[in-house]
PASEBA-1860 file (N, C-alpha, C; in nm, 3 decimals):
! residues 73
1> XXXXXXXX> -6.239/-4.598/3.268/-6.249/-4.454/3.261/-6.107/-4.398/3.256 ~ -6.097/-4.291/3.214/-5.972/-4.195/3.159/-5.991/-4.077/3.189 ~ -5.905/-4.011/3.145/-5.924/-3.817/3.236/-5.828/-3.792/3.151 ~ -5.852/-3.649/3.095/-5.784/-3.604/3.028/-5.760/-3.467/3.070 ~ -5.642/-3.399/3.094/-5.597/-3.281/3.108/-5.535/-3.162/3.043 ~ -5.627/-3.040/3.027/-5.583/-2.956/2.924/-5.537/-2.830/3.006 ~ -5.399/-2.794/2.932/-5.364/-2.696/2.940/-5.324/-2.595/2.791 ~ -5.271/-2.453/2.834/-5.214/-2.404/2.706/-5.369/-2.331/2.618
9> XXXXXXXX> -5.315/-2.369/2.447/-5.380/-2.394/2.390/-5.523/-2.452/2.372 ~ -5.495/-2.584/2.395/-5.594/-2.695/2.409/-5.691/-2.642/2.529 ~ -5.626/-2.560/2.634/-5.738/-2.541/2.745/-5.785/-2.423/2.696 ~ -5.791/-2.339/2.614/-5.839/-2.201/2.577/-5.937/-2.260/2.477 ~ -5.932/-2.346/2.411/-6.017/-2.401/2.277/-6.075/-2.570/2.333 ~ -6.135/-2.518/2.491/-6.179/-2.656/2.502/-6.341/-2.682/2.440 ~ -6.408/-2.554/2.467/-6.552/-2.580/2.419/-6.559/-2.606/2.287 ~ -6.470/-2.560/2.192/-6.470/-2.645/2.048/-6.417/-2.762/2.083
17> XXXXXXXX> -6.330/-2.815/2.144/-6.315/-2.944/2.135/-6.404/-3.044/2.154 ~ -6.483/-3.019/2.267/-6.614/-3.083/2.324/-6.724/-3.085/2.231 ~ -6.722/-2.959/2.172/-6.779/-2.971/2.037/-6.761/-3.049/1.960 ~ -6.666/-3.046/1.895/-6.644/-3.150/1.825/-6.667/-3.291/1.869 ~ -6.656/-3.349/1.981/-6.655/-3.500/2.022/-6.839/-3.514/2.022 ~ -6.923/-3.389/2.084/-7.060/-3.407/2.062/-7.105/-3.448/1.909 ~ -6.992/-3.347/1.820/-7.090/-3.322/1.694/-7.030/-3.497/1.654 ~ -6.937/-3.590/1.666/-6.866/-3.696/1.656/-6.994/-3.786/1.698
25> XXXXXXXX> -7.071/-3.770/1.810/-7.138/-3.852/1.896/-7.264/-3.871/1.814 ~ -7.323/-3.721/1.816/-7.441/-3.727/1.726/-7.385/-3.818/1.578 ~ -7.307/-3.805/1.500/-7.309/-3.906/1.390/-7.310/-4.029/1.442 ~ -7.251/-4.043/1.503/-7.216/-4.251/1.558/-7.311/-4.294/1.577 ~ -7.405/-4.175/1.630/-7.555/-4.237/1.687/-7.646/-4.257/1.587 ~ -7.655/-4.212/1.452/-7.726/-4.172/1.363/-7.644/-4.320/1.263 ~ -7.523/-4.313/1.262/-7.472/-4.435/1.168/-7.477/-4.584/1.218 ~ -7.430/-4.578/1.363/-7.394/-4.694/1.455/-7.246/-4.739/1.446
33> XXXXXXXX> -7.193/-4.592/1.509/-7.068/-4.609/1.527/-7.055/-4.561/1.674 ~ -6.922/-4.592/1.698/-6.876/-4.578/1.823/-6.896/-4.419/1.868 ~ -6.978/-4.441/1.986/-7.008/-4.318/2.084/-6.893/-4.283/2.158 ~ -6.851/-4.149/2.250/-6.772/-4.186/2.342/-6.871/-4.082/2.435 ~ -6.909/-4.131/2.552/-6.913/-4.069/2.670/-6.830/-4.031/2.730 ~ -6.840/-3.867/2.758/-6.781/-3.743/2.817/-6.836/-3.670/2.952 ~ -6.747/-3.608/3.047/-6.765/-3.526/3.095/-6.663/-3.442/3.120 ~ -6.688/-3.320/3.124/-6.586/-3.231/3.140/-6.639/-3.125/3.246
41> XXXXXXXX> -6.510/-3.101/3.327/-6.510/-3.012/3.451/-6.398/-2.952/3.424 ~ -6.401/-2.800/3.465/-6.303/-2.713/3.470/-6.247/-2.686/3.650 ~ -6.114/-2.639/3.680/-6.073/-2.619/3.746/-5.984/-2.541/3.749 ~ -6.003/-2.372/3.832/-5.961/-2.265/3.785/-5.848/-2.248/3.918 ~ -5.770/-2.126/3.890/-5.672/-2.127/4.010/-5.733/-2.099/4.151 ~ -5.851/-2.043/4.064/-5.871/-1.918/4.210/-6.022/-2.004/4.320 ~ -6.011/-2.140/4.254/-6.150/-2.215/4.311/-6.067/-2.242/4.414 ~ -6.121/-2.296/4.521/-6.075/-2.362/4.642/-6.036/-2.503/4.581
49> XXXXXXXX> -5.875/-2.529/4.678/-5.838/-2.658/4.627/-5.869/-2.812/4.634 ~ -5.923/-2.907/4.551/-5.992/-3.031/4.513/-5.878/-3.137/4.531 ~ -5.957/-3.246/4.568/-5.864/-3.320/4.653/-5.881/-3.427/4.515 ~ -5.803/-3.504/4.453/-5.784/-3.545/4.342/-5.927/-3.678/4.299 ~ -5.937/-3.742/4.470/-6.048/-3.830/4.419/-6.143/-3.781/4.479 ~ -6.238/-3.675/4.469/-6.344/-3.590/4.465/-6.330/-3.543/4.308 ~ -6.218/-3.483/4.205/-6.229/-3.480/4.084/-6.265/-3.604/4.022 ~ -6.236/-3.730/4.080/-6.240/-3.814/3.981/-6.410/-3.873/4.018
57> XXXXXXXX> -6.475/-3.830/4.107/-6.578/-3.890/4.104/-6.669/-3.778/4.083 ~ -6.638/-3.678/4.055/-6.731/-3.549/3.945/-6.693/-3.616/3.832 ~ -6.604/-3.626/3.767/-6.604/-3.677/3.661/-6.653/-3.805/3.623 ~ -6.668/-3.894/3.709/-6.746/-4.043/3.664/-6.867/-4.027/3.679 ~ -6.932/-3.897/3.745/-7.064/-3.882/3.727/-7.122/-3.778/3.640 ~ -7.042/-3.664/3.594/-7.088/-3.644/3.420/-7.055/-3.773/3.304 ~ -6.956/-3.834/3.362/-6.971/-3.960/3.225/-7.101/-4.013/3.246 ~ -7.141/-4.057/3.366/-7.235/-4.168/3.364/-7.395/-4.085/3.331
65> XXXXXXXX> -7.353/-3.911/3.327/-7.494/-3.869/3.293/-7.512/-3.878/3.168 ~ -7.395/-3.837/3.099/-7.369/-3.839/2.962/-7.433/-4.001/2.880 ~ -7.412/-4.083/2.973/-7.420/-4.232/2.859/-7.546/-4.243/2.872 ~ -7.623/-4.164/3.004/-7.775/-4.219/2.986/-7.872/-4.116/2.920 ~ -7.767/-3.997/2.902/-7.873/-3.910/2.793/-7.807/-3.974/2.638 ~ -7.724/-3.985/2.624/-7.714/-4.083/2.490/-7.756/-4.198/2.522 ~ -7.831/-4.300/2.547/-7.885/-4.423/2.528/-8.021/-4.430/2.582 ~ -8.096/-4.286/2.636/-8.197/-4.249/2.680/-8.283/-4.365/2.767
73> X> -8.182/-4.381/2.867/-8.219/-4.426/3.013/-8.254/-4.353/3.116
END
């Protein structure tokens, strides 16, 4: 697993990005190409502050929801 962090730009245009990796997913699935399972969590200034491995295990559990609604387990 990996984590990726957006700021700037990239964090203002994240729901197209996610977009895009879905609309990526749906083809792979349809051709039999490589999927990638995602999750994405936002974290704003004004939330109360997250202790780094509590982020990382929100995030391994939208991945792991993500792979079983793509492989429909």
């Amino acid at each position: 697993m990996f984590a990726v962090l957006s700021q700037g730009d990239d964090y203002a245009r994240i729901d197209e990005l996610v977009k895009i990796v879905n609309n990526h997913n749906e083809e792979a699935i349809e051709k039999g190409g490589i999927v990638i399972a995602m999750g994405m969590a936002r974290y704003e200034h004004d939330d109360k502050p997250v202790e780094i491995d509590q982020l990382i295990r929100t995030l391994g559990e939208l991945i792991y929801d993500a792979e079983e609604k793509m492989t429909g387990r």
